[in-house]
C-alpha positions in Angstrom: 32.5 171.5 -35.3 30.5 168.3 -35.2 30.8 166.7 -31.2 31.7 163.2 -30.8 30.7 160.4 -28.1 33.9 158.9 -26.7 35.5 156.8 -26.8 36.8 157.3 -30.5 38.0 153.3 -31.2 35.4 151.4 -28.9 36.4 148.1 -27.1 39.7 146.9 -26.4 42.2 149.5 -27.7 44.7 150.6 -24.8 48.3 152.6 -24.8 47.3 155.1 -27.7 50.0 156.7 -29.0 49.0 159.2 -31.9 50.8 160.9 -35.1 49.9 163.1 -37.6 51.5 162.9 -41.5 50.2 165.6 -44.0 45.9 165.4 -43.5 46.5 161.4 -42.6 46.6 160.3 -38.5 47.3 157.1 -36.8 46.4 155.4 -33.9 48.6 152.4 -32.3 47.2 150.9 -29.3 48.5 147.6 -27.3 47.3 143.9 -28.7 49.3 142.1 -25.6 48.7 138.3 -26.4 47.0 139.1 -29.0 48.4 138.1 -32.5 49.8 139.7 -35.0 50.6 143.0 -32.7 49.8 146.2 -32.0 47.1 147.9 -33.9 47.1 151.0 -36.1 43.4 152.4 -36.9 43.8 155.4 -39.5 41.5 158.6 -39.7 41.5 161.8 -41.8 38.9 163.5 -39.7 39.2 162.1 -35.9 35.5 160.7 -36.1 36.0 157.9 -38.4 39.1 154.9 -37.7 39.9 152.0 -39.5 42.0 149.4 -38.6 44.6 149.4 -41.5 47.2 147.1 -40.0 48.7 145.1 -37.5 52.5 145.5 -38.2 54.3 142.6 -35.6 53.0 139.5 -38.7 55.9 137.1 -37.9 58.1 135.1 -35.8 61.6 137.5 -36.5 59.1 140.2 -35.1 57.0 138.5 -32.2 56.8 135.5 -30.8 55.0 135.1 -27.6 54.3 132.0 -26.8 54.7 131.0 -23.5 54.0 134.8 -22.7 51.3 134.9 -19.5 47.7 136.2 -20.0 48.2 140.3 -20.5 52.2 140.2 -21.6 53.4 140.4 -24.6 53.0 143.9 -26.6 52.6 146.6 -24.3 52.1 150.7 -25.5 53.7 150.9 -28.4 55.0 154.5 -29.8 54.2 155.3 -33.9 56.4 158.2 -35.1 57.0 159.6 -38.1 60.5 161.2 -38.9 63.6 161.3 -42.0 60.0 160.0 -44.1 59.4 157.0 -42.5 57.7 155.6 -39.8 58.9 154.3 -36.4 57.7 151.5 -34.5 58.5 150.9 -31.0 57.0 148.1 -28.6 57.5 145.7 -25.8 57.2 142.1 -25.5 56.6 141.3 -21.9 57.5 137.8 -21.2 56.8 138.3 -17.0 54.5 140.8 -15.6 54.2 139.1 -11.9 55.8 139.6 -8.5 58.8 141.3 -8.1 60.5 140.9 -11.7 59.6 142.3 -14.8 61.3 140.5 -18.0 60.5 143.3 -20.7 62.6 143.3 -24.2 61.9 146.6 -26.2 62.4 146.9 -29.8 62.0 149.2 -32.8 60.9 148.7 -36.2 60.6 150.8 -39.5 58.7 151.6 -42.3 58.4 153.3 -45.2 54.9 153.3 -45.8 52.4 152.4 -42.9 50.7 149.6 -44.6 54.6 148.1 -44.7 56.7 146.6 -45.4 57.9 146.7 -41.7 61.4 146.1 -40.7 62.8 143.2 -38.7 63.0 144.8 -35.1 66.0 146.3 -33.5 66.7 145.6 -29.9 66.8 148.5 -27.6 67.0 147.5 -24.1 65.1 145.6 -21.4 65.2 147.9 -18.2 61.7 148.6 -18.5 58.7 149.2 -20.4 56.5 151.6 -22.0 59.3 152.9 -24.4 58.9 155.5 -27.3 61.1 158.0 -29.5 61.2 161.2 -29.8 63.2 163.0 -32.8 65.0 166.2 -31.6 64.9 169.0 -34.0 68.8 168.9 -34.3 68.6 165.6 -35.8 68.9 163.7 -32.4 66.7 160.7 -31.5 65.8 159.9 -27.7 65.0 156.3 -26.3 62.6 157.0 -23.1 61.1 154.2 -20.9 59.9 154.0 -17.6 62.5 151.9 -15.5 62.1 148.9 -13.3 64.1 148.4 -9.8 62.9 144.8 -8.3 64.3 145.5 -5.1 61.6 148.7 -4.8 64.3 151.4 -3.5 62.3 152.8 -3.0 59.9 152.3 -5.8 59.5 149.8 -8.5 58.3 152.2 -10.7 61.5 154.4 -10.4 61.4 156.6 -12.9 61.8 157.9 -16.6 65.3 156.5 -18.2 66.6 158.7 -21.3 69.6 157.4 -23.4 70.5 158.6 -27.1 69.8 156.2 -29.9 71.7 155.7 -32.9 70.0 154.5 -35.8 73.0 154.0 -38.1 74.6 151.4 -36.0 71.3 150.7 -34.2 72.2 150.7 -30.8 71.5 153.2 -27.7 74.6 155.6 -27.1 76.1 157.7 -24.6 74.6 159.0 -21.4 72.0 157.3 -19.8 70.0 159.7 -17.1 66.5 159.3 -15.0 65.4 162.6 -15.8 61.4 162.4 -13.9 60.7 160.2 -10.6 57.0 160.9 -11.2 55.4 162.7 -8.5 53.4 161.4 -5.2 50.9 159.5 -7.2 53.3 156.8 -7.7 53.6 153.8 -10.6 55.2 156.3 -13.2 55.6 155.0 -16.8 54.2 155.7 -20.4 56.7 159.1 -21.0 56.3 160.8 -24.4 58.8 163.7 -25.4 57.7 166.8 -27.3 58.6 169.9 -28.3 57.3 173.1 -28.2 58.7 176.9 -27.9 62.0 176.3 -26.7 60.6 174.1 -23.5 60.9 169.9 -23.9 57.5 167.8 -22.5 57.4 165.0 -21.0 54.2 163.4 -20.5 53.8 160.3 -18.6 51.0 158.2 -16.9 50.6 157.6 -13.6 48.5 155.7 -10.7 48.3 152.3 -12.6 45.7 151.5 -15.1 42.7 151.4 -12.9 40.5 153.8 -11.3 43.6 156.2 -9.6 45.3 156.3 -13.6 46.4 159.6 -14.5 48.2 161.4 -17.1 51.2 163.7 -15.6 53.1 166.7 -17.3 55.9 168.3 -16.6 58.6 170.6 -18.6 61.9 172.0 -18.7 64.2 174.0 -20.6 67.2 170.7 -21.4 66.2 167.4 -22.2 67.8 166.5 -19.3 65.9 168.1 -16.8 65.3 169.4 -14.5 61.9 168.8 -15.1 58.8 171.3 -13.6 55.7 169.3 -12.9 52.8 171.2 -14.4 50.4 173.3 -11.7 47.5 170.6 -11.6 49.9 168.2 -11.5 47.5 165.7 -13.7 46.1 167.4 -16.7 43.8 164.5 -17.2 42.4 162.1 -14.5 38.8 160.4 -13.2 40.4 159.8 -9.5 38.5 162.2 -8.0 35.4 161.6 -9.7 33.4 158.5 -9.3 30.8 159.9 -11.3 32.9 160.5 -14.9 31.4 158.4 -17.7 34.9 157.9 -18.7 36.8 156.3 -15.9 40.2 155.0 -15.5 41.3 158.0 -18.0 45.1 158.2 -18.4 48.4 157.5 -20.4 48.2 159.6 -23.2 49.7 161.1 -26.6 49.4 164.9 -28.1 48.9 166.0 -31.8 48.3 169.1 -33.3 46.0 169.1 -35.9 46.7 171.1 -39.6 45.4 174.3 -38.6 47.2 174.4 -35.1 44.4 172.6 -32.6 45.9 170.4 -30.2 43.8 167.1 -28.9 45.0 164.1 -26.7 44.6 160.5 -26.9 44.0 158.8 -24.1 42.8 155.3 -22.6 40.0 155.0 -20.6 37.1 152.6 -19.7 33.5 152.4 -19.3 32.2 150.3 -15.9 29.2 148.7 -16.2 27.2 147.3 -13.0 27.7 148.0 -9.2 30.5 146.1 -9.3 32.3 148.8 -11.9 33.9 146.1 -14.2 35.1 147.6 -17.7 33.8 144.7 -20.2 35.1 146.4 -23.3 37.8 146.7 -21.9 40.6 150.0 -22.0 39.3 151.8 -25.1 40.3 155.3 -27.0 39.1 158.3 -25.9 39.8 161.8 -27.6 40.2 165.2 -25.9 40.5 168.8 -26.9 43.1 170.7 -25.4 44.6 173.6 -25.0 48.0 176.0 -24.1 47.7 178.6 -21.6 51.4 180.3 -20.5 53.2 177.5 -22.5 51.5 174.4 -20.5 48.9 172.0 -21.7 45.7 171.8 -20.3 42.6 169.4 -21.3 39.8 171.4 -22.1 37.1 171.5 -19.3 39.5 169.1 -17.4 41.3 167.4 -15.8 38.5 165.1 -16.0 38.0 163.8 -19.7 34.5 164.7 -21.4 32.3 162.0 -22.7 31.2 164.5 -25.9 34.4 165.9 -27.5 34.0 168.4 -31.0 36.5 167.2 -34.0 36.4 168.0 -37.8 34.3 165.1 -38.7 31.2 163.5 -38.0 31.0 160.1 -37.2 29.5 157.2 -39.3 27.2 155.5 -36.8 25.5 153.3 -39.5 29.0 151.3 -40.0 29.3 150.8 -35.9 26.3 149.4 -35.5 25.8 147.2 -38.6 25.5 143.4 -38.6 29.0 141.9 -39.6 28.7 138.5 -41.1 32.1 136.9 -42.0 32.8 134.5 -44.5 35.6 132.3 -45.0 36.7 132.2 -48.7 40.6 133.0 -48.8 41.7 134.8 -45.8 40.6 135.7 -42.3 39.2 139.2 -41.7 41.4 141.9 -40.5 38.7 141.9 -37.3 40.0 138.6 -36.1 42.9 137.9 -34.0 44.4 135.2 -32.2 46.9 134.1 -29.6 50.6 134.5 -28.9 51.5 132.0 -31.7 53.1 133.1 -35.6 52.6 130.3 -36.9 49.1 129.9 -37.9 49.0 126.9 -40.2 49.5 124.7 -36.8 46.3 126.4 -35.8 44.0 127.2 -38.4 42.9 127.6 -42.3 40.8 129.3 -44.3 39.8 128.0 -47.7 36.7 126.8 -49.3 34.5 129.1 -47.3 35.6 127.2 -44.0 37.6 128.2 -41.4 39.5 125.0 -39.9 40.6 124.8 -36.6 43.3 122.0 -35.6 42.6 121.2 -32.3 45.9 122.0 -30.1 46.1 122.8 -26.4 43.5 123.3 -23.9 41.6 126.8 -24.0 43.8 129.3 -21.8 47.2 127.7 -22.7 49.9 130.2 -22.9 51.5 128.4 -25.8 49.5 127.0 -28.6 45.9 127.0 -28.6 43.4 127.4 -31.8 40.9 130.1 -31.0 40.0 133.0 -33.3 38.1 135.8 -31.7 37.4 139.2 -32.5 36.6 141.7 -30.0 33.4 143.0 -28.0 33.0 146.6 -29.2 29.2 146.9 -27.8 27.7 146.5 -24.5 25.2 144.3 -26.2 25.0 141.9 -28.6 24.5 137.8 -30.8 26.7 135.6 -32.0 26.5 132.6 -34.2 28.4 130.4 -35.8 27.8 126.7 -37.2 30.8 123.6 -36.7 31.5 121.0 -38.3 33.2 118.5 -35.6 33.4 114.5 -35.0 35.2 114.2 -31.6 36.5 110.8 -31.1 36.4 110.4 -27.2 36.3 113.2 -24.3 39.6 114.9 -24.6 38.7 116.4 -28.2 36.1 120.0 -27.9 35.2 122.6 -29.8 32.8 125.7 -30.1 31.7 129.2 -29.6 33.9 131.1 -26.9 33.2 134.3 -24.5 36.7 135.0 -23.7 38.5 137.2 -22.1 41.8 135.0 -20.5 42.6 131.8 -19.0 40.6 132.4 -16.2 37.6 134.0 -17.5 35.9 132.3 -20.1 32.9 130.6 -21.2 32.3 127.7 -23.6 29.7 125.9 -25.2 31.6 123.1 -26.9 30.6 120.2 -29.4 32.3 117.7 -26.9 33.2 113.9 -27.3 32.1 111.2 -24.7 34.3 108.4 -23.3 32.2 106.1 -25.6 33.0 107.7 -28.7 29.7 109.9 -28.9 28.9 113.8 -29.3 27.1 116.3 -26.9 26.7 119.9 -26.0 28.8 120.3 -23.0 29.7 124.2 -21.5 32.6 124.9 -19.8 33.4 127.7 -17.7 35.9 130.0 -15.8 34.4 132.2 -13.7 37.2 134.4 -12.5 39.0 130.8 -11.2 42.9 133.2 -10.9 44.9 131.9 -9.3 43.9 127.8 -10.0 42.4 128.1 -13.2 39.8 125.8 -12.4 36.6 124.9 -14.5 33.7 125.6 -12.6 31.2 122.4 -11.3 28.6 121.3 -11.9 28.3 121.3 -15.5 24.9 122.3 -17.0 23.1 118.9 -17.9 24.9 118.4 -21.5 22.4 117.6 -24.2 23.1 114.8 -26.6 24.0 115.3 -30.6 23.6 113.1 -33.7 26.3 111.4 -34.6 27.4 113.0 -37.4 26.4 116.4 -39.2 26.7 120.2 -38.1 25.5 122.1 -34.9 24.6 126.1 -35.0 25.8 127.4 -31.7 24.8 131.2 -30.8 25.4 133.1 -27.6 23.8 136.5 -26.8 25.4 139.3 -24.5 22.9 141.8 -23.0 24.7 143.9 -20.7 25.8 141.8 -17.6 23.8 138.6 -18.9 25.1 135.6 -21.2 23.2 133.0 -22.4 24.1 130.1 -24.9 21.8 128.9 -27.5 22.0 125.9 -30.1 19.5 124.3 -33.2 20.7 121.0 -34.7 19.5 120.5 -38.5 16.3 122.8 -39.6 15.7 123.5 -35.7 14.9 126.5 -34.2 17.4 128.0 -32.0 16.8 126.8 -27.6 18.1 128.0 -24.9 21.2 125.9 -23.1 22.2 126.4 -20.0 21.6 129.0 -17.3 22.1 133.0 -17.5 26.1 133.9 -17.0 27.3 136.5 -15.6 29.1 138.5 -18.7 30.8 141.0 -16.0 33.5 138.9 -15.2 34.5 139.0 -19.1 36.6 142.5 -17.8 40.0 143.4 -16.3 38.4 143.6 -12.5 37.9 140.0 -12.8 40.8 138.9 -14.9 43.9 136.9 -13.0 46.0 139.5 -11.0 43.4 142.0 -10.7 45.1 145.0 -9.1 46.6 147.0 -12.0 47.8 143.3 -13.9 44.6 142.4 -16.3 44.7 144.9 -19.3 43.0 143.7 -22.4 39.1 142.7 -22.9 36.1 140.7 -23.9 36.8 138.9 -26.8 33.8 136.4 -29.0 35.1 133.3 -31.1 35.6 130.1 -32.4 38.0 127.2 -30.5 38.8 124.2 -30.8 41.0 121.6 -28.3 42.4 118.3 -28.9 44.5 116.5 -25.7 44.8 113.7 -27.1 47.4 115.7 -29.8 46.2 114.7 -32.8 45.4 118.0 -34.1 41.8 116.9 -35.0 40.3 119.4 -37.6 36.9 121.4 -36.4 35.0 123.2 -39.2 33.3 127.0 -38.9 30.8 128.1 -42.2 30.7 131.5 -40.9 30.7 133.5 -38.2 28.2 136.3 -37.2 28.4 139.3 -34.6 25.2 141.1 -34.3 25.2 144.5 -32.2 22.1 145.5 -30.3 21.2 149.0 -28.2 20.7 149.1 -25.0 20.5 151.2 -21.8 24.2 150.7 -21.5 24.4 152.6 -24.5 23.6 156.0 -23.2 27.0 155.6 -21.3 25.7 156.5 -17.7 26.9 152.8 -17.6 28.6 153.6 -14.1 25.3 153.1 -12.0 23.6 150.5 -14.2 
């Protein structure tokens, strides 16, 4: 079979949880604040994903605003079962200190391109939920459970509880079946099947460089529960050198003619300082059964080259995407926390209108639409359209990754009514959130008329450029530091920053008139380089 390069779904695509119908499988991975929520990339040959939908499209289904940088939707679970499919997800609304304020739901569909149900509530006693459907009919609620007053551990196990899908609700017992092992921070559990033994396979070590994916077995679903001999059958905690690093929380399927692989997150640390810009992505790994356990094949450490049925299309993940904006935004774009998008944006007329709302890195309601970093390297232009009336009004071209990592190169009123290039900038400013001084000297506009504003991303280094009427595009600005675009540098760094670089439009008005800005197009431009050949550890 043809080998793959992981990861499978490059840039931020956490959480995978993996399902197989007929010759069709799906992929659902974590948006968090991103809107609309969770993604679901299909594949008939393991090489090849599209994004086909991203199921949580309105307000009865998600609402996070107010939801903190790296809540909301956390790993959801796709199943299929009595010919539908089955949804479930969290919305984190607290993620800090000593609580955790986590609401799990389910929802259904017939079809995976929808309609999708309004959600069912399940419980909110943890996170990291998913399903499993008993071959006597039964369906099983897991999640990892929550104990605030850590006694002895926060993490404190793997809940199971019955659920009920004709009245909806979760019935009978209610039973913490795994206490993870010595490794600590249990959660992720996913139930299976397999020659009279039950699986439960969970992740461990938090989401950065200790992560792990633990399995265990026993003979009733309610334990007790044998932890497999390595303990881990996948991890990169023991080695630093592992092109794939933080490897962890994953899913099995078993392909058509009876191979088994594993989904898995993992990331990709670029520079000294090992900081995952893309983010947790996808990775794929062959596996195996060997006296009715699981192992990963020539693990537990995951393999950067993994063999699959198909052969991936390399042309399509490297070509130039230029979007334009004639009826509706591309399925590529996302944007934050909010449903309802006619308070933030428009398409129409080949423009995509921003109303200016709250500042950039409001956990409520601001207009930015961003689609994700996918390559270590690469431009981005766009061209705006925007008359600021005094200093509080902004808008531009956005490296983003949260409210305290950013950068900015706005069109940018003046407290005398006039226009000029301004960058702003959030270098890793958790916990103030504090824009960093001084300024780069701002360069003043016309009047009137539209600005082209580009940015390009080589590896660790960011500059800004801009061209005014038939001009050639100069330089703005000094070189950025790209790096601190990644989880290590996001607010709460230990095991609390879980999503990834993000490149967009924005747009900001304080002064709360919703003030319209104006994008012709938008353009993301890959380029190779060394960071390509993934010994991106040492770079």
């Amino acid at each position: 079979m043809p080998q793959l390069t992981n990861p499978i779904i490059p840039g931020f695509n956490a959480d995978p949880s993996i399902v197989r119908v007929g010759e069709d499988y799906y992929i659902a991975t974590s948006t968090f604040e991103w809107y609309p929520g969770v993604q679901i990339h299909h594949s008939k040959d393991l090489a090849n994903w599209d994004l086909v939908i991203r199921p949580l499209s309105r307000k009865s289904q998600l609402d996070m605003r107010g939801d903190p940088d790296s809540c909301g939707v956390w790993a959801p679970c796709l199943t299929y079962d009595d010919n539908k499919f089955w949804l479930v997800y969290t919305d984190v609304k607290r993620k800090d200190g000593s609580f955790k304020d986590a609401h799990n739901y389910i929802v259904t569909a017939d079809k995976i391109e929808g309609p999708w149900s309004d959600p069912y509530y399940v419980n909110s006693s943890g996170f990291d939920p998913s399903l499993f459907h008993d071959d006597d009919g039964k369906k099983w609620f897991v999640n990892m459970l929550w104990d605030h007053r850590r006694r002895p551990r926060a993490f404190a196990g793997i809940r199971l509880q019955q659920w009920d899908d004709k009245t909806g609700k979760l019935v009978g017992e209610r039973k913490t079946i795994f206490f993870g092992s010595e490794l600590d921070l249990v959660e992720a559990p996913h139930l299976y099947k397999r020659n009279g033994y039950y699986y439960l396979l969970t992740a461990e070590g938090g989401t950065g460089y200790e992560h792990a994916s633990t399995l265990c077995r026993s003979k009733s679903i309610w334990g007790p529960y044998e932890t497999h001999p390595q303990t881990h059958v996948l991890t990169s905690k023991d080695n630093i050198h592992a092109a794939l690093q933080r490897a962890g929380h994953g899913d099995i399927v078993d392909t058509p003619d009876g191979k088994t692989y594993m989904v898995h997150l993992t990331g990709r640390p670029t520079t000294q300082s090992r900081r995952c810009v893309l983010g947790r992505e996808c990775g794929l790994q062959e596996a195996y059964w060997k006296d009715d356990w699981l192992y990963v094949k020539n693990g537990p450490v995951p393999s950067l080259h993994v063999e699959v049925p198909g052969t991936r299309d390399e042309a399509k993940y490297w070509a130039e995407q230029k979007y334009s904006f004639e009826k509706e935004l591309h399925k590529d774009f996302q944007w934050l926390r909010t449903p309802e998008t006619e308070r933030i944006f428009a398409v129409g007329d080949g423009k995509l209108t921003l109303f200016g709302r709250e500042s950039i890195g409001s956990w409520f309601e601001q207009a930015l639409v961003a689609r994700r970093q996918t390559h270590f390297s690469y431009d981005a232009e766009t061209v705006i359209d925007f008359s600021p009336e005094d200093e509080r009004q902004f808008a531009g071209l956005t490296a983003y990754y949260c409210r305290y990592n950013f950068f900015y190169l706005t069109v940018h009123g003046t407290v005398d009514g006039k226009r000029e290039l301004l960058i702003l900038r959030s270098e890793a400013s958790y916990p103030d959130g504090m824009l960093e001084r001084p300024y780069p000297e701002p360069v003043e506009l016309p009047q009137v008329g539209k600005v082209k504003l580009a940015l390009s991303i080589r590896g660790p280094r960011l500059q800004y450029y801009y061209a005014v009427g038939d001009e050639k595009l100069k330089e703005i600005g000094p070189v950025y530091d790209a790096s601190i675009l990644s989880d290590e540098c996001g607010g709460h760094k230990a095991h609390g920053s879980f999503t990834g670089a993000f490149v967009g439009m924005a747009a900001s008005d304080l002064n709360g008139t919703a003030l319209p800005a104006k994008f012709d197009y938008f353009v993301y431009r890959p380029e190779h380089s060394e960071l390509d050949r993934y010994e991106v550890h040492t770079q």
